[in-house]
C-alpha positions in Angstrom: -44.1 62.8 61.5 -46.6 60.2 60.3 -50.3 60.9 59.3 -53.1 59.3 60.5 -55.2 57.5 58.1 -58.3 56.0 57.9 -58.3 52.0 57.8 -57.6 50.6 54.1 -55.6 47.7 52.8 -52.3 49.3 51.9 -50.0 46.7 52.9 -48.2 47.1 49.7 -46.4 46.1 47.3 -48.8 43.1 46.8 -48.3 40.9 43.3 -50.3 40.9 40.4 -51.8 38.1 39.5 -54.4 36.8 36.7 -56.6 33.8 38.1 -57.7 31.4 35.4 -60.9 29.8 36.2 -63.9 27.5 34.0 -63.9 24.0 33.9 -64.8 24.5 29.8 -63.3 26.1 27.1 -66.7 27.5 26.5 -66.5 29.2 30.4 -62.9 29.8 30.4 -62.3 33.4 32.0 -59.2 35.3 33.9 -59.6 38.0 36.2 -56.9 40.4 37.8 -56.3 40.2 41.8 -54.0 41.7 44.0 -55.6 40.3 47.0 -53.4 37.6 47.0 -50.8 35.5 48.5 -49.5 31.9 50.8 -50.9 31.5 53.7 -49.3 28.0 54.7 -46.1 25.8 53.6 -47.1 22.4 55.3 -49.8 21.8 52.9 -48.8 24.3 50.2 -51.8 26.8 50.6 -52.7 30.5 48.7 -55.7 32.4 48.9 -57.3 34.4 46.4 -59.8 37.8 47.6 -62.8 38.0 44.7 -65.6 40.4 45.0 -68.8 38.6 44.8 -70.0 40.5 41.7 -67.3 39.7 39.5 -67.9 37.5 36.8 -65.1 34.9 38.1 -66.9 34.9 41.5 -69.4 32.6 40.5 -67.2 30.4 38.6 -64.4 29.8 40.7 -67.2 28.9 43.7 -69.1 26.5 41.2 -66.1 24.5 39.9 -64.4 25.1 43.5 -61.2 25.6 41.2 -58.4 28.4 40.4 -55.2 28.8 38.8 -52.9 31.4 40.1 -50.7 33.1 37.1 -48.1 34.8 38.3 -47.5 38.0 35.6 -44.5 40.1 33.9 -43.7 43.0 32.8 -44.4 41.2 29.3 -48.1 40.6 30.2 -48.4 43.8 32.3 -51.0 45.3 29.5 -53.0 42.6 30.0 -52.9 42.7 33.7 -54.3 45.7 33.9 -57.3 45.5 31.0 -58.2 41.9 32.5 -58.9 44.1 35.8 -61.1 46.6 34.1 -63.4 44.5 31.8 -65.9 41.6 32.8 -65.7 37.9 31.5 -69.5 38.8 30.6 -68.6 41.0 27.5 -65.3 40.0 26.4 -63.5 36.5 25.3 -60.3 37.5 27.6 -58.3 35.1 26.2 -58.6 36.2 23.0 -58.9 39.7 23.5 -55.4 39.8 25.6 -53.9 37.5 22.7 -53.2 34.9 25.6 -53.2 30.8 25.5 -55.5 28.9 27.7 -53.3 25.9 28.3 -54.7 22.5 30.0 -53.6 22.6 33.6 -51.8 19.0 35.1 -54.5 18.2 38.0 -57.6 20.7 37.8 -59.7 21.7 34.9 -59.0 25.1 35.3 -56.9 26.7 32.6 -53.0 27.7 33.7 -52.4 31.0 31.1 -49.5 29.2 28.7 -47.2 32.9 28.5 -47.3 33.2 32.3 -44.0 32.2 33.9 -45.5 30.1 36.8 -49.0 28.6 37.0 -50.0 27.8 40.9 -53.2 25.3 40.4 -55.3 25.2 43.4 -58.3 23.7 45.0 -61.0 25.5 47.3 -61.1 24.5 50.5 -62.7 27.2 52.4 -64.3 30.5 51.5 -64.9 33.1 54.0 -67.3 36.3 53.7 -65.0 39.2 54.4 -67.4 42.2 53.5 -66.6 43.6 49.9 -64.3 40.6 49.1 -64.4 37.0 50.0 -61.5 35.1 50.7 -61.1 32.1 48.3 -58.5 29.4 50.1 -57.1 27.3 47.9 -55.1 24.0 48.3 -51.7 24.1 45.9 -52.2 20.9 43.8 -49.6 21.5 41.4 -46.9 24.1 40.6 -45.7 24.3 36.9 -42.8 26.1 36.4 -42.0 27.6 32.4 -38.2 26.1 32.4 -36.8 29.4 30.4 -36.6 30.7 33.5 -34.5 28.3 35.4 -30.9 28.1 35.6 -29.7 25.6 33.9 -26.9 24.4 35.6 -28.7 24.8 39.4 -32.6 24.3 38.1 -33.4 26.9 40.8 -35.7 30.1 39.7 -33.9 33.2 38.2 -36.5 35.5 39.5 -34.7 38.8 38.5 -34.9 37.5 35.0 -39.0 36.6 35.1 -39.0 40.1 35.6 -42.5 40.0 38.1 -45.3 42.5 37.6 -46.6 44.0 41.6 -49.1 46.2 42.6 -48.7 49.1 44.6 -50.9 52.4 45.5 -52.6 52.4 41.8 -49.2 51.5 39.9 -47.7 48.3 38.4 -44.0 48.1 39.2 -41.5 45.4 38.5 -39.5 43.9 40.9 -35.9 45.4 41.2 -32.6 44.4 41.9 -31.9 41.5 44.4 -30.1 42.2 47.5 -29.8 39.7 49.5 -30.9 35.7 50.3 -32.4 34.0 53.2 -30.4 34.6 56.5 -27.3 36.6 54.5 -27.7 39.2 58.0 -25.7 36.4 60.2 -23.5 34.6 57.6 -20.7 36.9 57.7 -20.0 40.4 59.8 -18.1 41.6 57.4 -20.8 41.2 54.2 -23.4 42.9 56.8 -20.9 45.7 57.9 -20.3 47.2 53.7 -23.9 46.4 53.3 -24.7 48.9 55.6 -22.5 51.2 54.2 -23.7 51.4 51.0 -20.2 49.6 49.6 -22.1 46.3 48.0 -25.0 44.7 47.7 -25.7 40.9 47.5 -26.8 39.2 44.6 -25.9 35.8 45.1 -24.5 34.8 48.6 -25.4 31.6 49.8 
């Protein structure tokens, strides 16, 4: 039997990111977000969710730029403490031991120890009620090549080892087990998945 709760943002797990913003190394700040994700392919778009009273807010509006830093296990520490202290108080960067690194396109700072760096800019932001929605424009993508495979160049995502958010807790993500479309490329790969006999970790 399910309960019946009231409404609340639980679509969950949702990732944990840290958002670089400033346009000067004097202004240069992070913040932690989970309101986060794409929201279009055809241009590459993502969307950042900021309450209007964190210090980032006012940057991120003012430069109309962002960097989304995807996060690991490695950097789950300062995740968290980068979500629970204000830019106001605290040099983030070097508090959290963390590089700011010059980005490719915006001025923005990507975080050097993150595995991928998603620069973006604003194109639209839309009052929501305690958050606004920040929609950002992907401008560049760079990619920290330890973590491709070097015979393929694709992502080993397993081995980045992601940080996500989920009911109050960080988790990482787990084992792989499946790809895109695995459920029609062969009945008998579907029939032992559902009985438990296998699961997929590279079928293509």
């Amino acid at each position: 039997m399910k309960q019946n709760w009231k409404p609340c943002a639980i679509v969950n797990p949702v990732p944990a990111v840290l958002v670089s913003c400033g346009d000067q190394p004097e202004n240069y700040n992070m913040l932690t977000v989970a309101w986060t994700g794409t929201i279009c392919s055809e241009p590459a778009m993502a969307y950042v969710s900021i309450r209007p009273e964190r210090h980032s807010y006012e940057i991120v509006k003012r430069t109309g730029e962002f960097v989304i830093n995807l996060t690991t296990e490695a950097l789950a520490e300062a995740t968290d403490w980068c979500g629970v202290r204000s830019g106001r108080n605290f040099d983030k960067f070097k508090e959290c031991g963390l590089t700011p690194e010059k980005s490719a396109v915006v001025a923005a700072p990507s975080i050097a120890e993150s595995p991928i760096s998603i620069e973006c800019r604003v194109k639209q932001i839309i009052p929501l009620g305690s958050h606004d929605m920040f929609i950002g424009e992907v401008v560049n993508v760079a990619v920290d090549e330890a973590y491709l495979d070097p015979e393929t160049g694709k992502l080993d995502v397993e081995k980045m080892r992601l940080l996500a958010y989920a009911h109050g807790g960080y988790f990482t993500l787990g084992e792989k087990i499946g790809t895109f479309g695995w459920t029609v490329k062969g009945s008998t790969l579907r029939k032992e998945l559902k009985q438990g006999k296998r699961r997929v970790r590279n079928e293509k």
